[in-house]
ROLO-421156 format. One record per residue (C-alpha): residue number from 1; residue in one letter; x, y, z. Coordinates in steps of 0.2 Angstrom, whole numbers, padded with zeros to 4 digits. Layout:
{lumti->NUM, voba->A, X->X, Y->Y, Z->Z};
...
This chain:
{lumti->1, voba->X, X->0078, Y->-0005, Z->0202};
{lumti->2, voba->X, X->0080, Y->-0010, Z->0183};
{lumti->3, voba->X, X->0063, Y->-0008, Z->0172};
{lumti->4, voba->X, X->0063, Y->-0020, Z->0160};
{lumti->5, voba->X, X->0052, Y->-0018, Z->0143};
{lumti->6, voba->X, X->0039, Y->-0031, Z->0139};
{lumti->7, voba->X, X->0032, Y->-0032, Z->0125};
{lumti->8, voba->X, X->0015, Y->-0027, Z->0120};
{lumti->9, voba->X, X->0003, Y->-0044, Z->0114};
{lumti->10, voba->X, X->0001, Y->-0053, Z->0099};
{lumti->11, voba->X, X->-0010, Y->-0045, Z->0086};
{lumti->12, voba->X, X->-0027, Y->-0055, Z->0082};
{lumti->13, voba->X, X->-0043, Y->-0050, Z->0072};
{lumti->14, voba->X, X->-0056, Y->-0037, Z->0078};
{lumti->15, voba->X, X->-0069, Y->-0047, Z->0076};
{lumti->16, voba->X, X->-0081, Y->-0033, Z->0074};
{lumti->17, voba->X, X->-0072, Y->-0023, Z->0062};
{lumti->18, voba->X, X->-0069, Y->-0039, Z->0052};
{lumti->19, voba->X, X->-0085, Y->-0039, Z->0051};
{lumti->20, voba->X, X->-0089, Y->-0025, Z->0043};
{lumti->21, voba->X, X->-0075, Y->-0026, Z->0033};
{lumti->22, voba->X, X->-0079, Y->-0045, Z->0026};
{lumti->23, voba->X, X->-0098, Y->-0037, Z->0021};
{lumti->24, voba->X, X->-0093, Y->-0018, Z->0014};
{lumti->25, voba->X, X->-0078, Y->-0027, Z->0005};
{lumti->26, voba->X, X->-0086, Y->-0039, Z->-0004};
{lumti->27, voba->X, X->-0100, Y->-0027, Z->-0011};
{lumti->28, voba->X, X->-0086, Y->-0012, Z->-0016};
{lumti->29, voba->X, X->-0078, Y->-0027, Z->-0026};
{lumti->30, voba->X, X->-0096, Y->-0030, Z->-0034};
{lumti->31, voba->X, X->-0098, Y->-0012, Z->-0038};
{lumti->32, voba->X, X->-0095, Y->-0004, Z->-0053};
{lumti->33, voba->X, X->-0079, Y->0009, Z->-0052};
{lumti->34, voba->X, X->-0093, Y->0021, Z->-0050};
{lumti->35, voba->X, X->-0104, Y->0015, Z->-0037};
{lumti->36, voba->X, X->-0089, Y->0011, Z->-0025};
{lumti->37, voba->X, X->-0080, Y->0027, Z->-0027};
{lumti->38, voba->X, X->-0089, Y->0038, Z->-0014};
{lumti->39, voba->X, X->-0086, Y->0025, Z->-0001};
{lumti->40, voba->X, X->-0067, Y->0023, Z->-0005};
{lumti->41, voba->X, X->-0066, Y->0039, Z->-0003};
{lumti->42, voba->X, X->-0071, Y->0041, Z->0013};
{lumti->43, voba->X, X->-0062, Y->0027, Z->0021};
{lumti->44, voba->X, X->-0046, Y->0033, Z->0012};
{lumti->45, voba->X, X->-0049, Y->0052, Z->0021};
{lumti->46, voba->X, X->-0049, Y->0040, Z->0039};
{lumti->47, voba->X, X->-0035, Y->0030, Z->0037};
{lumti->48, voba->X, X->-0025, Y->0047, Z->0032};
{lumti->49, voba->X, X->-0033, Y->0052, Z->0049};
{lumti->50, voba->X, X->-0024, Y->0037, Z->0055};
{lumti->51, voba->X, X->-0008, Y->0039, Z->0050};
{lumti->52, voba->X, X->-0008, Y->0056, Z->0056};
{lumti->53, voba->X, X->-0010, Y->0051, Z->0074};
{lumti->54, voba->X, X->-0002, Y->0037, Z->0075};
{lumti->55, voba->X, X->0014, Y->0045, Z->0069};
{lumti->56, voba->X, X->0010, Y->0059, Z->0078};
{lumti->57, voba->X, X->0011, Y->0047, Z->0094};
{lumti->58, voba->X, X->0024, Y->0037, Z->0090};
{lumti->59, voba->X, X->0038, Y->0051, Z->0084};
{lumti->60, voba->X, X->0043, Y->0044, Z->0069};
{lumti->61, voba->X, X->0035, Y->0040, Z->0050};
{lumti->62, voba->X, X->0035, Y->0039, Z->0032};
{lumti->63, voba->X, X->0019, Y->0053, Z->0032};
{lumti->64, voba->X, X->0021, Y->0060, Z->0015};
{lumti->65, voba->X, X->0023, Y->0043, Z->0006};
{lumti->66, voba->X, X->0010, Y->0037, Z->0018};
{lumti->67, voba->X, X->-0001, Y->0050, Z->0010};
{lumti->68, voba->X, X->0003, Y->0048, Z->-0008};
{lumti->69, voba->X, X->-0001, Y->0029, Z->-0007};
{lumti->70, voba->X, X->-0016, Y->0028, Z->0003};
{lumti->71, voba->X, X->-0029, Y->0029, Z->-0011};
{lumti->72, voba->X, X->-0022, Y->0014, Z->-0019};
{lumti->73, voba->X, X->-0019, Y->0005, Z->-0005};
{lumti->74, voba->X, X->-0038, Y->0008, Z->0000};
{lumti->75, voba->X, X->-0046, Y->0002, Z->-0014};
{lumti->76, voba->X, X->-0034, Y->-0013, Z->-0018};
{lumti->77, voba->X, X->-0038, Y->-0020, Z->0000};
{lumti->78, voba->X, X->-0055, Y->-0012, Z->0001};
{lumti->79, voba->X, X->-0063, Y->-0013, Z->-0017};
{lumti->80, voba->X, X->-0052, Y->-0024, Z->-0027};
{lumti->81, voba->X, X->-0044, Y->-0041, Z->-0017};
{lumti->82, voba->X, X->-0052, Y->-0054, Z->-0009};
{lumti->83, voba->X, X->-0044, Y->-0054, Z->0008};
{lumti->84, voba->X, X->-0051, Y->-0062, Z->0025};
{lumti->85, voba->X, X->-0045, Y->-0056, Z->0042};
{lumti->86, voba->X, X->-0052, Y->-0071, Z->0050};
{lumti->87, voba->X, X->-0042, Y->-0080, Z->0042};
{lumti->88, voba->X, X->-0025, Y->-0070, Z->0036};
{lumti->89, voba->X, X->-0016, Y->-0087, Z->0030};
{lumti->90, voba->X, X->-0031, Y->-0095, Z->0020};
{lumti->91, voba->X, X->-0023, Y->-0101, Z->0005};
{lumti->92, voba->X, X->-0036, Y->-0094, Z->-0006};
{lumti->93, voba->X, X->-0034, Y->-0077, Z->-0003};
{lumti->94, voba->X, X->-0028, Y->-0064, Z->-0015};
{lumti->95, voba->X, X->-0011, Y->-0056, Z->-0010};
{lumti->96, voba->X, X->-0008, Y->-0037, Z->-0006};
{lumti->97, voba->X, X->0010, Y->-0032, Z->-0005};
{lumti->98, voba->X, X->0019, Y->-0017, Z->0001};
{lumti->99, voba->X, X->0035, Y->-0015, Z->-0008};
{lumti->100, voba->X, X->0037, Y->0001, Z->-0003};
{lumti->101, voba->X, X->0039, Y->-0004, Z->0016};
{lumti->102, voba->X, X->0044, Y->0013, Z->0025};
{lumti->103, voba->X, X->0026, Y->0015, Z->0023};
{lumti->104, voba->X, X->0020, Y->0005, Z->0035};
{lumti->105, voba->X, X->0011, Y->0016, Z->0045};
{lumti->106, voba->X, X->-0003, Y->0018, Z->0031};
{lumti->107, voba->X, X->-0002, Y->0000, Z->0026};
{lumti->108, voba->X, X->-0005, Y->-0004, Z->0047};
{lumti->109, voba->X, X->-0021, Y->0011, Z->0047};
{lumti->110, voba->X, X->-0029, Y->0001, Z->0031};
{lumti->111, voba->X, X->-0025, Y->-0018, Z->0041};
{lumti->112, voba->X, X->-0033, Y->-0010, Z->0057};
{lumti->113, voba->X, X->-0048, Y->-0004, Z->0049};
{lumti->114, voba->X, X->-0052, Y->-0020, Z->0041};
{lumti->115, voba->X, X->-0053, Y->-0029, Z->0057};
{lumti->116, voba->X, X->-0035, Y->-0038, Z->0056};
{lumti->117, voba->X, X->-0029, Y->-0031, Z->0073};
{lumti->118, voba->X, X->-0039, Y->-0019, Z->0083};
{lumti->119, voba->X, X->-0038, Y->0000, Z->0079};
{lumti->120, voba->X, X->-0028, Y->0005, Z->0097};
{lumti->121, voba->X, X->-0015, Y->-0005, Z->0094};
{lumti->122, voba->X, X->-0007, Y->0007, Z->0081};
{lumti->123, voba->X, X->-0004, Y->0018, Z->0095};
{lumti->124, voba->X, X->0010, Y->0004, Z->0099};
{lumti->125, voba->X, X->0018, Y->0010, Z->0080};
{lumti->126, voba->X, X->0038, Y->0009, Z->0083};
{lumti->127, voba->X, X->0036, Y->0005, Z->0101};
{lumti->128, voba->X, X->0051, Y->-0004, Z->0109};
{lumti->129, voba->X, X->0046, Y->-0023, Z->0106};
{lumti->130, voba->X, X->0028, Y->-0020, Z->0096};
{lumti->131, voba->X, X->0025, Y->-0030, Z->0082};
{lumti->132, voba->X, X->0021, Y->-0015, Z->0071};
{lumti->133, voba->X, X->0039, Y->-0009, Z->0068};
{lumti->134, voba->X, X->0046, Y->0004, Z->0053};
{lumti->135, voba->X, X->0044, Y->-0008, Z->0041};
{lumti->136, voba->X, X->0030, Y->-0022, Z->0040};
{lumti->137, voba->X, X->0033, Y->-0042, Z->0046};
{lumti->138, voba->X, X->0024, Y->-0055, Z->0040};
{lumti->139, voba->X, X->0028, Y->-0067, Z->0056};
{lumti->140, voba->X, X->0022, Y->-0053, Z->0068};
{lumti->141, voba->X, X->0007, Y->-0042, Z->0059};
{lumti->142, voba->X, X->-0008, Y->-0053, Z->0050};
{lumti->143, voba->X, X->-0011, Y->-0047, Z->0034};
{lumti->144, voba->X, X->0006, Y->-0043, Z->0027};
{lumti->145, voba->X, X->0013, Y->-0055, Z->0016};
{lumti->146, voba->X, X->0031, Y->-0052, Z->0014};
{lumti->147, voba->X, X->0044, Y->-0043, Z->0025};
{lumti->148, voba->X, X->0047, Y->-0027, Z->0015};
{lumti->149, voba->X, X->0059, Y->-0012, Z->0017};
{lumti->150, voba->X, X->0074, Y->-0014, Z->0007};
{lumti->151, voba->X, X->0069, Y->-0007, Z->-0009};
{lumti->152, voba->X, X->0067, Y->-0016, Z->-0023};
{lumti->153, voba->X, X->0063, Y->-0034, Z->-0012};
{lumti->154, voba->X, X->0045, Y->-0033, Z->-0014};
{lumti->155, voba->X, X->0041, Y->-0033, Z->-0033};
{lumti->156, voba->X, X->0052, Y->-0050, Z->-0036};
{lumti->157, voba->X, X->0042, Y->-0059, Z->-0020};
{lumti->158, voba->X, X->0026, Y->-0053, Z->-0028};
{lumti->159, voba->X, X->0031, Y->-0059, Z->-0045};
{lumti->160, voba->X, X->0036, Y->-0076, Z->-0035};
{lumti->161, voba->X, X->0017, Y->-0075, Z->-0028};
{lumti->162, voba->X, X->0008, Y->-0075, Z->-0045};
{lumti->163, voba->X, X->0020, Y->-0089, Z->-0053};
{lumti->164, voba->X, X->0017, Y->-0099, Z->-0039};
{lumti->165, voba->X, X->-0002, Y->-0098, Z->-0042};
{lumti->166, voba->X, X->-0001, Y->-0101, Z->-0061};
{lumti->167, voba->X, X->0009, Y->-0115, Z->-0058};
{lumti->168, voba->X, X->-0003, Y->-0122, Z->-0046};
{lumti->169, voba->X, X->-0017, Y->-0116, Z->-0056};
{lumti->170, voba->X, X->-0024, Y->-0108, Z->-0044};
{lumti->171, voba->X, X->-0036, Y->-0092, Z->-0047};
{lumti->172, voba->X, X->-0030, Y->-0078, Z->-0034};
{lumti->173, voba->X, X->-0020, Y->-0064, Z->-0038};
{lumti->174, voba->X, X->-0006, Y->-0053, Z->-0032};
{lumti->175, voba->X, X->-0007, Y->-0033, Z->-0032};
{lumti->176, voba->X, X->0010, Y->-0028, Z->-0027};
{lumti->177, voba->X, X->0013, Y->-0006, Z->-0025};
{lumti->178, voba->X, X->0030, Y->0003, Z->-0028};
{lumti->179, voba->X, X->0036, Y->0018, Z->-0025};
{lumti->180, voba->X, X->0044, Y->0026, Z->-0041};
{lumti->181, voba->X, X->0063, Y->0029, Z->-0033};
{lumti->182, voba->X, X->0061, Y->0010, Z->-0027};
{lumti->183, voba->X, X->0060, Y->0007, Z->-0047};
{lumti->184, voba->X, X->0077, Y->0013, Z->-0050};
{lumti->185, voba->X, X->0086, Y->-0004, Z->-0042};
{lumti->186, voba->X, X->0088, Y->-0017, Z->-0053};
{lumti->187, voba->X, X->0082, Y->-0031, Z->-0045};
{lumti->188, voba->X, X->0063, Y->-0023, Z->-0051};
{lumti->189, voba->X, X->0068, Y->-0024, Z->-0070};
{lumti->190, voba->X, X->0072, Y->-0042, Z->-0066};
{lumti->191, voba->X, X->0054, Y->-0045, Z->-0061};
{lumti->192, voba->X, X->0046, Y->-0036, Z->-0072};
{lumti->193, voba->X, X->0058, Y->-0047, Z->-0087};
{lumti->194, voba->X, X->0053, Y->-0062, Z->-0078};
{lumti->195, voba->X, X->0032, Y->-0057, Z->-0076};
{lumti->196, voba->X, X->0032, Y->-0055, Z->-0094};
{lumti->197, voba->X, X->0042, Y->-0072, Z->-0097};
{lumti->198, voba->X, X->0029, Y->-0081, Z->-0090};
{lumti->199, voba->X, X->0012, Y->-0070, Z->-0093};
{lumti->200, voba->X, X->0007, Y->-0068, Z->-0076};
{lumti->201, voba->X, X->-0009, Y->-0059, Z->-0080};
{lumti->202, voba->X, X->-0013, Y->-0061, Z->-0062};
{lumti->203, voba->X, X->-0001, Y->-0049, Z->-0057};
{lumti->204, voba->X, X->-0003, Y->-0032, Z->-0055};
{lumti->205, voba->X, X->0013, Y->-0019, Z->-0049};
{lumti->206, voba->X, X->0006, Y->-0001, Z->-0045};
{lumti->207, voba->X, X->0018, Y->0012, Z->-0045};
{lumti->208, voba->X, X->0017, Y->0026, Z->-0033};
{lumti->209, voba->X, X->0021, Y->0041, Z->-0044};
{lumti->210, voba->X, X->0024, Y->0054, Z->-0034};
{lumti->211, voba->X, X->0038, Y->0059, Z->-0041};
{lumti->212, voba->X, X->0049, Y->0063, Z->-0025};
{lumti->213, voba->X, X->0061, Y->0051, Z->-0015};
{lumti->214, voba->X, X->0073, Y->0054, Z->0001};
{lumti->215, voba->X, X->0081, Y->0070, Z->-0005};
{lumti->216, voba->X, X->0076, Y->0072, Z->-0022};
{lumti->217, voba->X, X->0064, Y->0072, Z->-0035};
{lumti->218, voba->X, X->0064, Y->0057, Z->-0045};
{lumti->219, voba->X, X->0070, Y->0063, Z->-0061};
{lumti->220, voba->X, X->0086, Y->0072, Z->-0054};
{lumti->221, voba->X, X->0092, Y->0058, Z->-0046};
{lumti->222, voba->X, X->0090, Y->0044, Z->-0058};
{lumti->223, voba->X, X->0078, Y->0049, Z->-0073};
{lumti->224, voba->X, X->0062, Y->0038, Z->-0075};
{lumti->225, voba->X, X->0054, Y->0044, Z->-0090};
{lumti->226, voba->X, X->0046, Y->0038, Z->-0100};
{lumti->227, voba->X, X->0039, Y->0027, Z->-0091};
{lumti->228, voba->X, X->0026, Y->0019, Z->-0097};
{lumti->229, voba->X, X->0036, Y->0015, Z->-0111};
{lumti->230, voba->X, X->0049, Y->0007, Z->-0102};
{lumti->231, voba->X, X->0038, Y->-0006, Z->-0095};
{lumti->232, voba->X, X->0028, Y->-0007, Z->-0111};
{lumti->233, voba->X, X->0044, Y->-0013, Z->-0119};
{lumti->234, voba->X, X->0047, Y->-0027, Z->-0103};
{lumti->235, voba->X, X->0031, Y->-0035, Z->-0111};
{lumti->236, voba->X, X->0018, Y->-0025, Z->-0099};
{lumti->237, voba->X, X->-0001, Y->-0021, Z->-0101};
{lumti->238, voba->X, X->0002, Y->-0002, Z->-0095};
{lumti->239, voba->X, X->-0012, Y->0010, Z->-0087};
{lumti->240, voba->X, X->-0010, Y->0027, Z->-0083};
{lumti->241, voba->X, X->-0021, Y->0035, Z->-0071};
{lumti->242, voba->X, X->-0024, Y->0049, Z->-0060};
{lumti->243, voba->X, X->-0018, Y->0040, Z->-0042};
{lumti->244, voba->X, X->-0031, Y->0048, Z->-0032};
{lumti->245, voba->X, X->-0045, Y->0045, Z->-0043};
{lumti->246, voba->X, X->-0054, Y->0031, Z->-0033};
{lumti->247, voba->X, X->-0064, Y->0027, Z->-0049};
{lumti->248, voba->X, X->-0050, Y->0025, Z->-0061};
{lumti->249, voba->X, X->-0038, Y->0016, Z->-0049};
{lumti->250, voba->X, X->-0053, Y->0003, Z->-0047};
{lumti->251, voba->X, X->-0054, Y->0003, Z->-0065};
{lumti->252, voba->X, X->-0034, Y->0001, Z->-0067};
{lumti->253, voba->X, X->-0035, Y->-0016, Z->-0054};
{lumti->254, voba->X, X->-0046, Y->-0024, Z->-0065};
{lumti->255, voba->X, X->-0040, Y->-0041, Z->-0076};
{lumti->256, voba->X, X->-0030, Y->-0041, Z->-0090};
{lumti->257, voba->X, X->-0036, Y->-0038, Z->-0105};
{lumti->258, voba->X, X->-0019, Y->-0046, Z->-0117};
{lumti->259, voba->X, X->-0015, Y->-0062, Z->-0103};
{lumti->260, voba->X, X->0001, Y->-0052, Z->-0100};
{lumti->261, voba->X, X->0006, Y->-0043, Z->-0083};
{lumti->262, voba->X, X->-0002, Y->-0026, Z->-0078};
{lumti->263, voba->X, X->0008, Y->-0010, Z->-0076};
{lumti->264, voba->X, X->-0001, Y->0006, Z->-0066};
{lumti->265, voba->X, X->0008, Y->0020, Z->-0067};
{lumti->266, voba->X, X->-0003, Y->0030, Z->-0053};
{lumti->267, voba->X, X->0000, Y->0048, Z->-0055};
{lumti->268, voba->X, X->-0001, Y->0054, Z->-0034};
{lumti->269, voba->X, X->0005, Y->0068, Z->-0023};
{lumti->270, voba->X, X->0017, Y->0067, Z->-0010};
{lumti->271, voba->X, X->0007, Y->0072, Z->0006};
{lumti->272, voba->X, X->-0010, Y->0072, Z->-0001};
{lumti->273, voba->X, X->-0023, Y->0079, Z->0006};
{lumti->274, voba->X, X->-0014, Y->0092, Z->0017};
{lumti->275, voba->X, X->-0008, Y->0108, Z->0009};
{lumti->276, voba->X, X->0007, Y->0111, Z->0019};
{lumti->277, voba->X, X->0014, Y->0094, Z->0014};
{lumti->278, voba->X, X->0009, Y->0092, Z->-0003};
{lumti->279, voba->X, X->0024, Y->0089, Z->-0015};
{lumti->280, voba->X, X->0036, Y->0096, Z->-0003};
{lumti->281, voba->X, X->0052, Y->0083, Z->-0002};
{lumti->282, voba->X, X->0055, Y->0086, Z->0017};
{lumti->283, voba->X, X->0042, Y->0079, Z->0021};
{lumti->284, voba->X, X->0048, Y->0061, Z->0016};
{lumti->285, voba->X, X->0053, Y->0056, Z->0032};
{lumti->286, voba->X, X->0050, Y->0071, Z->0046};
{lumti->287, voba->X, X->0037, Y->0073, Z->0060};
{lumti->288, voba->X, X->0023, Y->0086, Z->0061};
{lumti->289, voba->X, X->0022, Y->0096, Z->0077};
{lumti->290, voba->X, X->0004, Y->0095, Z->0088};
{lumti->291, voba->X, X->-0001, Y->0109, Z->0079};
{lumti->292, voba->X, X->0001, Y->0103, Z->0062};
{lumti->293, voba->X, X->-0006, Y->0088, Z->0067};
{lumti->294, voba->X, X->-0022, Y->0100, Z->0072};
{lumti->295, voba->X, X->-0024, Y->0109, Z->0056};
{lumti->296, voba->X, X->-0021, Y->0093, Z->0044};
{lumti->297, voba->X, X->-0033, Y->0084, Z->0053};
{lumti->298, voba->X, X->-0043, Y->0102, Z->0052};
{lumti->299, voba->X, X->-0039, Y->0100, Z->0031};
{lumti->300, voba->X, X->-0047, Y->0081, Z->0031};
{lumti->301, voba->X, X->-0061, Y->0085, Z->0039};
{lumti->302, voba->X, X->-0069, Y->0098, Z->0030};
């Protein structure tokens, strides 16, 4: 007898989750930097819960960028954009985009706990035919705005986003993250020539400064430094900030302050958050066993 795959359904809103989400977001946005912090914090140590399990069920993951991202991710979706997962497409939202798509898994934990699909479908992550694959898809998963995954894509479609509300004059924004090897391709330094060109004030491009990529460190393959200086000199508002600092990353999403683009240069930790990973370059792309599953989620609960 031949078995033949279905695939799993398509992905629609937890209503209950949403929710929550829709209420708790909108009051985090309100709060000062201060005030919201606690709570990003908490919901940041879930999701990295999350990710843990969900790579850990399906066998494959991006963990330590996962890890190294998540605060920001948290508080951009959480604390900082206005996003509705009751209505994914609504024209008005602000967009959040993942240029650094290999990690999808923390990107899928943050959608899930806002109520954009329900939290057990993670567990289909890189199953055969699910609509949460490696790398995130705008036509299959609510929530994700462009396809992301070959490096250097994201950034130019997020620079597209923000000309095209300033064009239309419209008032939402675009927060687009990076991760620091991703900056090393070209097509990056062409978005950031062409945000300035036009003053896109309503763009924001975070970069995951972890200073680790497949392989390497960051400055043995292709030297970054210095950084801030570099994007200063593309016509940049630059911020540098402590990546895990729930309070200063709030602060670093706020508005412009010179009408031109913003710059944050988030200083993270690959792995956060659990000891044996932290700023170890294997754990780029590799799986932890059952037991170290067990004693990170130990780490993240104490």
């Amino acid at each position: 007898m031949t078995t033949v795959e279905t695939a799993p359904g398509p992905l629609e809103s937890d209503e209950s989750a949403a929710r929550v989400y829709v209420e708790l977001s909108a009051r985090l946005r309100a709060a000062s930097p201060a005030e919201a912090a606690p709570e990003l914090a908490r919901i940041s140590t879930r999701i990295r819960r999350d990710i843990l399990t969900t790579i850990q069920a399906a066998g494959m993951g991006h963990v330590g960028g996962d890890m190294s991202v998540t605060d920001l991710m948290v508080t951009a979706i959480w604390g900082s954009l206005r996003l509705n997962p009751f209505q994914p497409d609504d024209p008005h939202r602000d967009r959040f985009v993942l240029s650094k798509g290999h990690c999808a898994a923390a990107l899928y934990s943050t959608l899930a706990s806002c109520g954009f699909f329900p939290q057990h479908r993670l567990t289909d992550f890189m199953g055969p035919l699910s609509p949460l694959n490696g790398h995130p898809n705008r036509v299959k998963v609510p929530g994700v705005e462009t396809n992301t995954g070959p490096l250097g894509h994201g950034f130019p479609v997020a620079t597209g986003c923000a000309l095209g509300a300033k064009l239309s004059g419209e008032s939402w924004r675009t927060v687009v993250v990076l991760g620091d090897g991703e900056i090393q391709e070209g097509s990056n330094w062409e978005a950031a020539m062409t945000a300035a060109h036009y003053r896109l004030e309503n763009l924001t491009a975070v970069v995951d400064r972890n200073r680790l990529q497949q392989g390497a460190r960051t400055e043995e393959t292709k030297g970054l430094e210095p950084l801030d200086q570099k994007w200063a000199s593309f016509g940049w508002e630059v911020r540098v900030i402590d990546g895990h600092d729930h309070r200063a990353i709030k602060e670093a999403l706020g508005p412009s302050t010179t009408g031109r683009p913003v710059a944050v240069i988030a200083n993270t930790v690959k792995g956060k958050g659990i000891s044996f990973m932290e700023d170890r370059v294997e754990w780029h792309h590799k799986v932890p066993t059952d037991e170290q599953v067990r004693l990170a989620l130990e780490e993240l609960s104490r």
